[in-house]
C-alpha positions as CSV (number, residue, x, y, z in Angstrom):
1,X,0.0,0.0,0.0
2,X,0.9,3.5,-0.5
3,X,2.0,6.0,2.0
4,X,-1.1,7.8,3.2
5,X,-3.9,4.9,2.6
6,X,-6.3,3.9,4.5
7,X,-6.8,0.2,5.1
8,X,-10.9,-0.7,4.8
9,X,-12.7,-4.2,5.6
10,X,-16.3,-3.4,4.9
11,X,-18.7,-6.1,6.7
12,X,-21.7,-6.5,4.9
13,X,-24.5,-8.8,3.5
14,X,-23.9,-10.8,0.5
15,X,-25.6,-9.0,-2.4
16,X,-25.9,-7.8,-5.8
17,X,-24.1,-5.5,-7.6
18,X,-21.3,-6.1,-4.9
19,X,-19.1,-4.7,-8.1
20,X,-20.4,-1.3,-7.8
21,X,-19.9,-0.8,-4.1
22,X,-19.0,2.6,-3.6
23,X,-15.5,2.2,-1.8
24,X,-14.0,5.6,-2.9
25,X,-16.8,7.3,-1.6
26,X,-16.7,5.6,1.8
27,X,-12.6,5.8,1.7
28,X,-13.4,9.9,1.2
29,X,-16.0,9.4,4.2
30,X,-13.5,7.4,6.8
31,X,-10.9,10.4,5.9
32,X,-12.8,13.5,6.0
33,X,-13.1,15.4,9.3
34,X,-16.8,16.1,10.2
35,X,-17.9,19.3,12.1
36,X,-18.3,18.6,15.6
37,X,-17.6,15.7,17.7
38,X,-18.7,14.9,21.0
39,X,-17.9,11.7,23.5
40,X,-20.9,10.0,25.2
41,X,-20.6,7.3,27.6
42,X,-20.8,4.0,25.9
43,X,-23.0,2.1,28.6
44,X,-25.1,5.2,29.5
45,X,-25.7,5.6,25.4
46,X,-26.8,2.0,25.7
47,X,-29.3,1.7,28.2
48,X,-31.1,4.7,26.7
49,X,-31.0,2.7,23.4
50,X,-32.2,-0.1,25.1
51,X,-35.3,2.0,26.4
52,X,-36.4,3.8,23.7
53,X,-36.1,0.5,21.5
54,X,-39.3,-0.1,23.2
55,X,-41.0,2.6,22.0
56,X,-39.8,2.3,18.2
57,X,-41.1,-0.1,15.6
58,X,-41.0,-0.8,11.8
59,X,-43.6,2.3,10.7
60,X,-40.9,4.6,12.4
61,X,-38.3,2.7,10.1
62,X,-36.8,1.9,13.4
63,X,-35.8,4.9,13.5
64,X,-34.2,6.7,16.6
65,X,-33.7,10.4,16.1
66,X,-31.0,11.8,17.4
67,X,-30.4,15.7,18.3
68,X,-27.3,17.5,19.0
69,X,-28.3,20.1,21.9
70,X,-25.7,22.7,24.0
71,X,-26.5,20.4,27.1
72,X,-26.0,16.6,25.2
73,X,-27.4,13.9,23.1
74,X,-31.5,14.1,22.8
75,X,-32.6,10.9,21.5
76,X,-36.4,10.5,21.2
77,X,-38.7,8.6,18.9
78,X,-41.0,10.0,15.9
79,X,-43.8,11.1,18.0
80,X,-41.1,12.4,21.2
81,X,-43.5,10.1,23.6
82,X,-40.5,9.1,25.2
83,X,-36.9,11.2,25.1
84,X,-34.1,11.0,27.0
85,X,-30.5,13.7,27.4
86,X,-27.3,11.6,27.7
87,X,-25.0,14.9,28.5
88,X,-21.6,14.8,27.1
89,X,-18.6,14.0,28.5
90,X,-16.9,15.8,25.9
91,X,-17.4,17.8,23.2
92,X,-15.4,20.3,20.4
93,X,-17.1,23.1,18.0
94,X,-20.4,22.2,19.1
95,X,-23.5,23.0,16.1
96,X,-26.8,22.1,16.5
97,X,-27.9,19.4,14.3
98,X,-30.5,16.4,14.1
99,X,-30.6,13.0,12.3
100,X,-32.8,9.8,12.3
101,X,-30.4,6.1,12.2
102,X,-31.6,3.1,12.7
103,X,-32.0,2.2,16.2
104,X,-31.0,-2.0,15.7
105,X,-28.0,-1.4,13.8
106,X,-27.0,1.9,16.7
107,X,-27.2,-0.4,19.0
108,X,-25.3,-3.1,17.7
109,X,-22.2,-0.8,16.3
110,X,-22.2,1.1,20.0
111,X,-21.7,-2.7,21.6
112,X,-19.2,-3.4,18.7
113,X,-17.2,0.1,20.0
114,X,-14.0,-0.9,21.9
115,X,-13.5,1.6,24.1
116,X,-15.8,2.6,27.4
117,X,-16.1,6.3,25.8
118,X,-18.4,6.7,22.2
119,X,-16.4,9.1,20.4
120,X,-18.9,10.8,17.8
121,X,-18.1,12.8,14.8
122,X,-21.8,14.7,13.4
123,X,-22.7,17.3,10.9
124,X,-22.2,15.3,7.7
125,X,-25.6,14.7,5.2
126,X,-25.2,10.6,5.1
127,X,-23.7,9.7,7.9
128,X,-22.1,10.0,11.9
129,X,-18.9,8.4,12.7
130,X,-17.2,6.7,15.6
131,X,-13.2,6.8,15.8
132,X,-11.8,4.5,18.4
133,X,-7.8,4.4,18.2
134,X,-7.7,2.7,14.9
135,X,-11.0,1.6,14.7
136,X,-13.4,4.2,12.5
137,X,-17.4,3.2,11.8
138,X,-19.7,4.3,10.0
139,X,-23.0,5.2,10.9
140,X,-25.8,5.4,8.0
141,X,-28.5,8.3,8.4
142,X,-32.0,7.1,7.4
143,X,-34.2,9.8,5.9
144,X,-36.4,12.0,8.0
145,X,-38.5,13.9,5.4
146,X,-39.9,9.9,3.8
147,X,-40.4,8.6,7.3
148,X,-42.5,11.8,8.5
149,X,-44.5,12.0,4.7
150,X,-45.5,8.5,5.2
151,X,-46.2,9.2,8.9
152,X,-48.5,12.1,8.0
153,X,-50.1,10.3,5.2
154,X,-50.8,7.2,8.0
155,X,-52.4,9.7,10.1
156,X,-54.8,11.4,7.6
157,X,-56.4,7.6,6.7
């Protein structure tokens, strides 16, 4: 390898078209810097996750929205019937900012984090990112506007 490159194992699903996987784009994605990063605690982070999985189901896409505030993480589901803070233990050139991921696969990269601290990375349009030492995932951001069109059009019938 060349001086400079990043190594990348992507773990994924079998599937087709595995040709055309984008690995420049995520290679450009594991080596930008995002705007803001923050450190939660990994096993507070959890047990929020954990509780509000309760409370989201497959008409919310599973969908846990997550919201950058001055005082920590917000995390709630669509309808906010259940939100919970998880304050920072860290954070650096904080902007507000909100996003909807998929509350399953959260919860399984935050276990799959090494360390005891969840270092977050936010303010990019597709995704969040966790650097650990040498160990960088990615998060994928669902879509908000579909979710809440096809929750308003649920709610009109």
């Amino acid at each position: 390898m060349s001086e400079g490159a990043i190594d990348c194992i992507i773990v994924s699903k079998v599937m087709d078209d595995i040709e055309d996987f984008q690995i420049d784009a995520l290679n450009n994605l594991l080596a930008s810097e995002f705007e803001s990063t923050c450190a939660v605690g990994k096993t507070k982070f959890l047990q929020i996750l954990d509780r509000l999985s309760l409370f989201i189901d497959k008409l919310d896409d599973y969908g846990v929205y997550l919201t950058f505030t001055k005082d920590g993480l917000q995390m709630s589901n669509k309808k906010s019937s259940s939100e919970e803070l998880l304050p920072y233990e860290a954070s650096d050139n904080f902007k507000p900012y909100k996003c909807k991921v998929d509350i399953k696969m959260l919860i399984d990269q935050v276990k799959a984090a090494p360390g005891d601290l969840i270092n977050l990375e936010y303010g990019n349009d597709t995704c969040l990112k966790f650097v650990d030492g040498n160990v960088t995932q990615l998060v994928a951001l669902l879509d908000i506007s579909r979710s809440e069109e096809r929750f308003s059009r649920n709610a009109e019938t």
